[in-house]
C-alpha positions in Angstrom: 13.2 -13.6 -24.5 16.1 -14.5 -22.1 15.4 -15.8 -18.4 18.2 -15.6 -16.2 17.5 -17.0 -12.8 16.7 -13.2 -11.6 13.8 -13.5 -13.5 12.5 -16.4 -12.5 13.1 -16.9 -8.9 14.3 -14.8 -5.7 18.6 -15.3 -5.6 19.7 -17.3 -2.4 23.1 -16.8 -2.8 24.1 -14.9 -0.2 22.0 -17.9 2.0 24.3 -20.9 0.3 27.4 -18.7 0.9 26.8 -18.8 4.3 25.5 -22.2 5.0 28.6 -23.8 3.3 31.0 -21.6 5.1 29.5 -22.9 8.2 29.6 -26.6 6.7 33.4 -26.7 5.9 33.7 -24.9 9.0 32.1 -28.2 10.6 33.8 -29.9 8.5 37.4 -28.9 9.8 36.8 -29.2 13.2 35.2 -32.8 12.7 38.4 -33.8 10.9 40.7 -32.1 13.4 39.3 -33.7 16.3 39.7 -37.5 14.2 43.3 -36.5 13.7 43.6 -35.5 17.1 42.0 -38.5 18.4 43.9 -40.8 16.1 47.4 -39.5 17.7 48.7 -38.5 14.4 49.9 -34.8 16.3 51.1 -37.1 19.2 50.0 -39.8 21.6 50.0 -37.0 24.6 47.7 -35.0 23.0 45.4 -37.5 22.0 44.9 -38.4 25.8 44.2 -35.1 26.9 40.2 -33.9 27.5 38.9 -32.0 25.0 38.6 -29.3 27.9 41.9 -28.0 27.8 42.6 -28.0 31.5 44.7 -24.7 31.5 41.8 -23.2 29.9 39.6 -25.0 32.4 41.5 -23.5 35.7 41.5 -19.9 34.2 37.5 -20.1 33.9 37.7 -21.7 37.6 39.6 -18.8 38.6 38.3 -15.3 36.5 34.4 -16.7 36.9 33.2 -13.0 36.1 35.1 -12.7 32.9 33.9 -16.4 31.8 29.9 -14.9 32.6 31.2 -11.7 30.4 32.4 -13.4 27.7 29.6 -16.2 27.3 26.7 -12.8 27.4 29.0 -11.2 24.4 29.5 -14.4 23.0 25.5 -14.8 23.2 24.6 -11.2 22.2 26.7 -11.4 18.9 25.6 -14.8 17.6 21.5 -13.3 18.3 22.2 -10.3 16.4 23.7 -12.2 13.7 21.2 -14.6 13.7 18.7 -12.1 13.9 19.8 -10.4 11.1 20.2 -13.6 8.7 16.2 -13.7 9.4 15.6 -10.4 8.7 17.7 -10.4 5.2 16.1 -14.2 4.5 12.7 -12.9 5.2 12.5 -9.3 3.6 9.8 -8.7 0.4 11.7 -8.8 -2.3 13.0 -5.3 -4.3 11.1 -4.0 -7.2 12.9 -1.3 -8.4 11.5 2.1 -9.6 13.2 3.1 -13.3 15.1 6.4 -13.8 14.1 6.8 -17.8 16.1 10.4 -18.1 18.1 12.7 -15.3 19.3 16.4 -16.3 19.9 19.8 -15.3 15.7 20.3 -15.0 15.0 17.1 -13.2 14.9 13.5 -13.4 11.4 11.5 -14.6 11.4 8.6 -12.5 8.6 5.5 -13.2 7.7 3.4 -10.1 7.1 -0.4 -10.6 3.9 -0.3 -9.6 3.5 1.8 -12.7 5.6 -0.4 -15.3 3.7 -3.6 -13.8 0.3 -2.2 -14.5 1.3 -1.4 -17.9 2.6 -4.3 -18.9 -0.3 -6.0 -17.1 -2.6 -4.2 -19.1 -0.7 -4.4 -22.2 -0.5 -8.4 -22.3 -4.4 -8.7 -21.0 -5.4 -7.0 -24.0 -3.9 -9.7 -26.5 -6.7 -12.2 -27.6 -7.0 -15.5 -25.4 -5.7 -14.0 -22.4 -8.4 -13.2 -19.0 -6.1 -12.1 -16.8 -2.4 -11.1 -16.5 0.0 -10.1 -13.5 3.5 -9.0 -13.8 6.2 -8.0 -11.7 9.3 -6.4 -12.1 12.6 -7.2 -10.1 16.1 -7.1 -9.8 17.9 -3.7 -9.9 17.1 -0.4 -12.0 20.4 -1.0 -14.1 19.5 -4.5 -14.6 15.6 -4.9 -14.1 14.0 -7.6 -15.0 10.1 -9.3 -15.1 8.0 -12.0 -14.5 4.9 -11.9 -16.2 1.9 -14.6 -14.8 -0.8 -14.7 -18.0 -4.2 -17.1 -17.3 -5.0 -18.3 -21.0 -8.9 -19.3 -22.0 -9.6 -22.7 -22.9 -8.6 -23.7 -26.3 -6.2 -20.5 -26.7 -3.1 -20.7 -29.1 0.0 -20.5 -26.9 2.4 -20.4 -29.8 0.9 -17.6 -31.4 0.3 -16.0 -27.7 3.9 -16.3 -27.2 5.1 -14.5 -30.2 2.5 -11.5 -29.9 4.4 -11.1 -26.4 7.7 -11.1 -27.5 7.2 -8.8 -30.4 4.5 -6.8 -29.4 4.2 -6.6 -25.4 7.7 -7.1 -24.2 9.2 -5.1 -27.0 6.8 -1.7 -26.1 8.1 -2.4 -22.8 11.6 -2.5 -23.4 11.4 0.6 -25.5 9.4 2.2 -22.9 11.8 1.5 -20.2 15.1 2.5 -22.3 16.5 -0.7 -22.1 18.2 -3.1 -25.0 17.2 -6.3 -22.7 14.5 -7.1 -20.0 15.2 -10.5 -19.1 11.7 -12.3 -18.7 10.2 -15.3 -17.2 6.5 -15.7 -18.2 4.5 -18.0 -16.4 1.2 -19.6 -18.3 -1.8 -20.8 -16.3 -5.3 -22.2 -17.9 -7.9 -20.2 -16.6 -10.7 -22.2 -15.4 -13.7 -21.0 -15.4 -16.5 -21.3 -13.1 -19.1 -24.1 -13.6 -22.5 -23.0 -14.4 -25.4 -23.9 -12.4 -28.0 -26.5 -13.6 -31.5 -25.4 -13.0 
């Protein structure tokens, strides 16, 4: 059974892309403004206001373009902010599985439907009161988690073979594939406590 990181937990890449890009981006302009303020690029320039003054006259004089630009300026750093929510927030895709497409039609299984299998499948093994799975990633390269609750005094070595051989191997046929990465997750189930009378 092989767990990439797919398997086992939601990818932030995209997320540590762009909060390093915006580090070194900090980055650079901290060190430019110590070499600047060290007078390595000249004494003259190292005397000057950050404010460039040119700059600083032309907002002075065009005070309509400054108000247009700082609104588009606004608008565009909302929207992408905005939208680094939206893609950091979103549920997670489960994809649906295309088992067989031809000239007559394609058969198509939905997640919910391989989930509930393999729920079923893995709550049927011996020692086991309840199991949840859920598939992820892509439908070229899907991949599970499976959450099994165990009974007290279960054997988890034995439960772990019967999964692999058994459970996840019905799966895999049933889905077509040669590999479904999986991360199983095991839990003690605890029961109740009964009531004295």
């Amino acid at each position: 059974m092989r767990s990439p990181v797919k398997a086992i937990a939601r990818s932030a890449r995209a997320e540590r892309v762009l909060t390093s890009l915006f580090g070194l981006l900090a980055v650079a302009a901290g060190a430019l403004a110590i070499v600047v303020g060290l007078g390595w690029l000249g004494t003259f320039r190292s005397q000057r206001s950050v404010f460039d003054p040119l700059l600083a006259e032309w907002i002075a004089a065009n005070p309509q373009w400054t108000k247009l630009i700082g609104i588009g300026l606004g608008i565009v750093l909302l929207v992408v902010g905005l939208l680094w929510t939206v893609r950091s927030l979103r549920p997670e895709r489960q994809p649906d599985m295309l088992l067989s497409s031809s000239a007559a039609g394609r058969l198509k299984v939905t997640s919910g439907a391989v989930t509930d299998a393999v729920s079923a499948d893995a709550e049927s093994l011996a020692g086991v009161s309840r199991a949840k799975a859920r598939l992820v990633g892509s439908a070229e390269e899907p991949a599970l988690r499976l959450y099994l609750w165990l009974a007290d005094g279960t054997d988890i070595r034995r439960i772990w073979q019967t999964l692999d051989t058994d459970v996840l191997a019905r799966a895999r046929s049933a889905l077509g594939v040669d590999h479904l990465p999986t991360a199983i997750r095991l839990e003690l189930d605890t029961s109740k406590p009964s009531r004295v009378s």
